[in-house]
C-alpha positions in Angstrom: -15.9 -36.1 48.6 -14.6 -32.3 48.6 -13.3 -31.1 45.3 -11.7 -28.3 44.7 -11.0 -26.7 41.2 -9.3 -23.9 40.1 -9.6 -22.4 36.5 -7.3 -20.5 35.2 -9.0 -18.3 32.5 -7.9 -15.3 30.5 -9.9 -12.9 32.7 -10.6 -14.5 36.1 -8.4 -17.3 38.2 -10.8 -19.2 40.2 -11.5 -21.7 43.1 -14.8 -23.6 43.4 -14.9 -26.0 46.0 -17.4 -28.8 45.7 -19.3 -31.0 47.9 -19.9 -34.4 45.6 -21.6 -37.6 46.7 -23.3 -40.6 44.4 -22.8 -38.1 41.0 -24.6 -35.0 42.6 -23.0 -32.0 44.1 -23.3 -28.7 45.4 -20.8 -25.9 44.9 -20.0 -24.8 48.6 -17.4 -22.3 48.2 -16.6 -20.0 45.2 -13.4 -17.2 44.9 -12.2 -15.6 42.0 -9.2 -13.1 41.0 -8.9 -11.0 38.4 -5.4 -11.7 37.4 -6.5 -10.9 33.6 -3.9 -12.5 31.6 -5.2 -12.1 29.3 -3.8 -8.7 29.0 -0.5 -10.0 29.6 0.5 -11.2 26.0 3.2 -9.3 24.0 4.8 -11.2 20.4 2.4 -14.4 21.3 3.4 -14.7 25.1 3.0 -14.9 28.3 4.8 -11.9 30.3 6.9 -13.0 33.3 4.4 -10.2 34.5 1.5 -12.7 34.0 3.3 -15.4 34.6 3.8 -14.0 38.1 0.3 -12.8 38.3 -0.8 -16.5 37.9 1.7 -17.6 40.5 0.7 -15.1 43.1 -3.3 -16.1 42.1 -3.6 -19.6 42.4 -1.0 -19.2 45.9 -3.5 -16.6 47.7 -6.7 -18.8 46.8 -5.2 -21.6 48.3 -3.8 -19.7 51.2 -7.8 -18.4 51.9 -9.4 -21.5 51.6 -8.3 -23.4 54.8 -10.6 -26.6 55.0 -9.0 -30.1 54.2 -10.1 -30.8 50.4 -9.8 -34.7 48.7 -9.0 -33.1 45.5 -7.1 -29.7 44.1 -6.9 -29.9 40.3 -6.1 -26.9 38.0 -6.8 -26.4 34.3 -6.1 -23.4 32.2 -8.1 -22.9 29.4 -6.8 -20.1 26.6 -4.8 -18.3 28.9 -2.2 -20.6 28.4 -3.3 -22.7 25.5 -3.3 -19.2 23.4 0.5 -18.2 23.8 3.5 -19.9 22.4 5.0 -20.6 26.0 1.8 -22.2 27.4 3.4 -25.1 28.1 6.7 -23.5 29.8 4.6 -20.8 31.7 2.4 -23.7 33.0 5.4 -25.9 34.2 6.7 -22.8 36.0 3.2 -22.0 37.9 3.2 -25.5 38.6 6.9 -25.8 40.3 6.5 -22.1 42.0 2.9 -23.7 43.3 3.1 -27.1 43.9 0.0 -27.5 41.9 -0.1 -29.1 38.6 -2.3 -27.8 35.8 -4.1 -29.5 32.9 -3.9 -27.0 29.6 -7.5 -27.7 28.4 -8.3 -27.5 24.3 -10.5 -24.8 22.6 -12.6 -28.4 21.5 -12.4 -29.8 25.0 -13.5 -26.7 26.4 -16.2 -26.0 24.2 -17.5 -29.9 25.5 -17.3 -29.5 28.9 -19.3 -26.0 29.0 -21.9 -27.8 27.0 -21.6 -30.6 29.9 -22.1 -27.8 32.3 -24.8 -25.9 30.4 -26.7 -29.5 30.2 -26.1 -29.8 34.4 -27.3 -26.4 34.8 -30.6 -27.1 33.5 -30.6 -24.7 30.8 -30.1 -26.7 27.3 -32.9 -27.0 24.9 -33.2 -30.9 23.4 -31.1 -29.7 20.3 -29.4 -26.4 19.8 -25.9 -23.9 20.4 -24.1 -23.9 23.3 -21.9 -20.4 23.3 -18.8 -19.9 26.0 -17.3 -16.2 25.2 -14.4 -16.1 27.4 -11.8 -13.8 28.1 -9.2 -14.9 25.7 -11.9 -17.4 22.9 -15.0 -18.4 22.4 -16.2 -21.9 22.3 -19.1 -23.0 19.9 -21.2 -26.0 20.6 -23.8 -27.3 18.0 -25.3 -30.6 18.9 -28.6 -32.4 19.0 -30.9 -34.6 21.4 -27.9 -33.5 23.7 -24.9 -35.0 21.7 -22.3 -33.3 20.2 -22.5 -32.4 16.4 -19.5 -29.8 15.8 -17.6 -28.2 18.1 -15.4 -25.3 17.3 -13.0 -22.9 19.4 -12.4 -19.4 18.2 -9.3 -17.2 19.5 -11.4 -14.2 20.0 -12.6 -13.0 23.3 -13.7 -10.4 25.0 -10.6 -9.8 27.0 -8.2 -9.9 24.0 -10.4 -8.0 21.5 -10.4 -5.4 24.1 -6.4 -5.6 25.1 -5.5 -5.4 21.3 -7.5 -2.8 19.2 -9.4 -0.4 22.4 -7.7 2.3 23.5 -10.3 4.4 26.0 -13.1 3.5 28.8 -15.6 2.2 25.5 -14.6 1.8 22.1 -15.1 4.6 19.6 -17.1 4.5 16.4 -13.7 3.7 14.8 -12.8 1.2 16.9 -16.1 -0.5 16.7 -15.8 -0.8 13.4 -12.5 -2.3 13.3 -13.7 -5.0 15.8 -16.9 -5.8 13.9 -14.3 -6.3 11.4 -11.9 -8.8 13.3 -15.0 -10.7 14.9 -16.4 -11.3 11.2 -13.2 -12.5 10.4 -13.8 -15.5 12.0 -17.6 -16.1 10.5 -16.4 -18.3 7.7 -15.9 -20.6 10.3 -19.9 -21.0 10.9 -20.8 -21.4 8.0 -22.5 -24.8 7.4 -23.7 -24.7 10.6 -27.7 -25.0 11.3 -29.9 -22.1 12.3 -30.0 -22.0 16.0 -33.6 -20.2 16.7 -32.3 -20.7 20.9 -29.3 -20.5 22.2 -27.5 -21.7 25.8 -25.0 -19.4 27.2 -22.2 -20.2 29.3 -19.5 -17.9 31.0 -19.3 -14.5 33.1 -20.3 -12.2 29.8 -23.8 -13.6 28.9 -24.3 -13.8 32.8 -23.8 -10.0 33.1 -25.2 -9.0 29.5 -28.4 -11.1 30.9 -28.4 -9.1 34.2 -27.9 -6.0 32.8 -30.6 -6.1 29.7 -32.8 -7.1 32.4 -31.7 -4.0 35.0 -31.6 -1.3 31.9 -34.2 -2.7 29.1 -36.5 -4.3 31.7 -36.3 -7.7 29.8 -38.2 -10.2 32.2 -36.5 -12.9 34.8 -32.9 -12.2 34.0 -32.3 -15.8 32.6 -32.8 -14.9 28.7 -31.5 -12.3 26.4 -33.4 -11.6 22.8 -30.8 -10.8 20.5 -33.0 -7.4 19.7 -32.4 -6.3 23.2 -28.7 -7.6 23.2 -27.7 -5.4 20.5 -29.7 -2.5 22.1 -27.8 -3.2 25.0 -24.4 -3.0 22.9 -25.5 0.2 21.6 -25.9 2.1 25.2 -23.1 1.2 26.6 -20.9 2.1 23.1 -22.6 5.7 23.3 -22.0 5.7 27.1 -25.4 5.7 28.2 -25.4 6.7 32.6 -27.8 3.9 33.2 -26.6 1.2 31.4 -22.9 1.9 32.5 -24.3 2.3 35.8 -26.1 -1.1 35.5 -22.9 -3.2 34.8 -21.2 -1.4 37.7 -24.1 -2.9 39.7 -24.4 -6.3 38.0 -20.6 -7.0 37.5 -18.0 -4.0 37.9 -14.9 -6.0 36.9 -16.6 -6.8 33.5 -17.5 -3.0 32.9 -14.4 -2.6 30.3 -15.0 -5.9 28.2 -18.7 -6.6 28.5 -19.1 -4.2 25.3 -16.1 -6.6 23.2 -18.2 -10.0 24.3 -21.4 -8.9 23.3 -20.0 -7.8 19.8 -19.0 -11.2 20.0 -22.4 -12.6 21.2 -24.5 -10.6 18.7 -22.2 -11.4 15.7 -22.8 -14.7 16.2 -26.1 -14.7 17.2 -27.1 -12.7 13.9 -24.9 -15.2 11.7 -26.8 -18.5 13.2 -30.6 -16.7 13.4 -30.4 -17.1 17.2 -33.5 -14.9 18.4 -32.5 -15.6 22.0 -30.0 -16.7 24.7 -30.8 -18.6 27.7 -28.0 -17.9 30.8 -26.4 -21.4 31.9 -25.8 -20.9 35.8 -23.2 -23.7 35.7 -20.0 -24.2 33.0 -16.5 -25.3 32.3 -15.7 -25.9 36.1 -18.8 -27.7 36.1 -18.3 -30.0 32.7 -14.7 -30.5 34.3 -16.2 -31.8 37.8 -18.6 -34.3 36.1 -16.3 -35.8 33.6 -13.2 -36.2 35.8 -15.3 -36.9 38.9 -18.3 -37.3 39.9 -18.5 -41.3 38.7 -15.4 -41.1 41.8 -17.4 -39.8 44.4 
């Protein structure tokens, strides 16, 4: 069975194709755009700017992927479920498309990463699963793999970025004021256990992984200490050649917001005693895929 998914996020819009037989599969075919629509949100809404920008997306990666497919679902995550007109913008992309589009919830989401992050290999028996995205990030606490709390904040690093950094890197003032916004949300984890190891899912770990491991020489680009992830934070805020040069390597379409996620990532880390984060190669695409169909195929 050939499934194809595309993911709407606040950052990227993305098709994975998948090859899945008797509940394995293999990712065969992978395509993103960075239609950041994140950027795209004035009073609480969509633009008909990123309204189009979806539109024109999700059209092109179906136009480049030519092979028959069983499947073509869609889901947004908070790029739609975020603004006000979510559910209007979606049935819009969905009549301009012909593709219709599940709005996923921060809770949901937060779930299917974890489902992804236990696929990928990279879940401890008990722990936090972390999912900074463009537009929120999703918190997973469970243990012997089950769900304990789940929690979706509207922060990302896409939005954190958008609203309150003006330049290439955020001054000293505007790092302050963003520390400030992203502890606004701490309250939120309090009561939650101290999480010596963390899983991380999503596009900003990834690259903060590859690029610790490029500039700070961390080991086998799977883990980040949270030590060497706020060292990291501190280069590239100061502008340091080689770890902006590192990111242009590792991931040049996260340059501008890999400094907002990992004020994100180490925020949180600090507040939940997490010494270290392990990269999850798999995610939300992935969680989606096993829960909707691989008991199909």
């Amino acid at each position: 069975m050939k499934i194809g998914l595309i993911d709407m996020g606040s950052n990227t819009i993305r098709l994975c194709v998948y090859e899945a037989e008797n509940g394995r599969f293999e990712r065969t075919y992978d395509q993103k755009i960075m239609a950041k629509l994140g950027s795209c949100v004035e009073c609480g809404e969509l633009t008909r700017e990123g309204i189009g920008r979806a539109v024109d997306a999700v059209s092109e990666l179906r136009r480049a992927y030519t092979e028959p497919l069983d499947v073509l679902q869609a889901f947004a995550t908070a790029s739609l479920r975020n603004v006000t007109n979510g559910g209007e913008a979606a049935a819009y992309i969905e009549s301009e498309t012909g593709l219709p589009i599940r709005l996923i919830s921060g809770e949901e989401e937060a779930l299917l990463s974890m489902e992804g992050a236990r696929l990928g290999g990279a879940m401890p028996p008990s722990g936090c699963m972390i999912d900074i995205g463009g537009g929120s990030t999703e918190l997973a606490v469970y243990e012997d793999g089950e769900a304990q709390t789940v929690l979706s904040l509207p922060i990302g690093s896409l939005n954190l970025r958008k609203d309150w950094v003006i330049g290439e890197r955020p001054t000293a003032g505007e790092g302050r004021v963003l520390a400030g916004i992203v502890s606004e949300h701490l309250p939120r984890l309090e009561g939650l256990p101290a999480c010596p190891v963390m899983v991380g899912v999503g596009g900003t770990v990834r690259t903060a992984v590859k690029v610790a491991n490029l500039v700070l020489e961390t080991g086998d680009g799977k883990m980040l200490t949270r030590s060497d992830a706020s060292g990291l934070l501190a280069l590239l805020l100061k502008g340091d050649e080689a770890a902006v040069i590192a990111v242009e390597q590792a991931a040049p379409d996260r340059s501008r917001t890999l400094p907002t996620g990992l004020m994100i990532l180490t925020t949180i880390m600090e507040t939940l005693k997490a010494e270290q984060v392990r990269a999850s190669k798999y995610g939300v695409r992935e969680g989606f895929l096993s829960k909707h169909f691989l008991n199909q195929s």
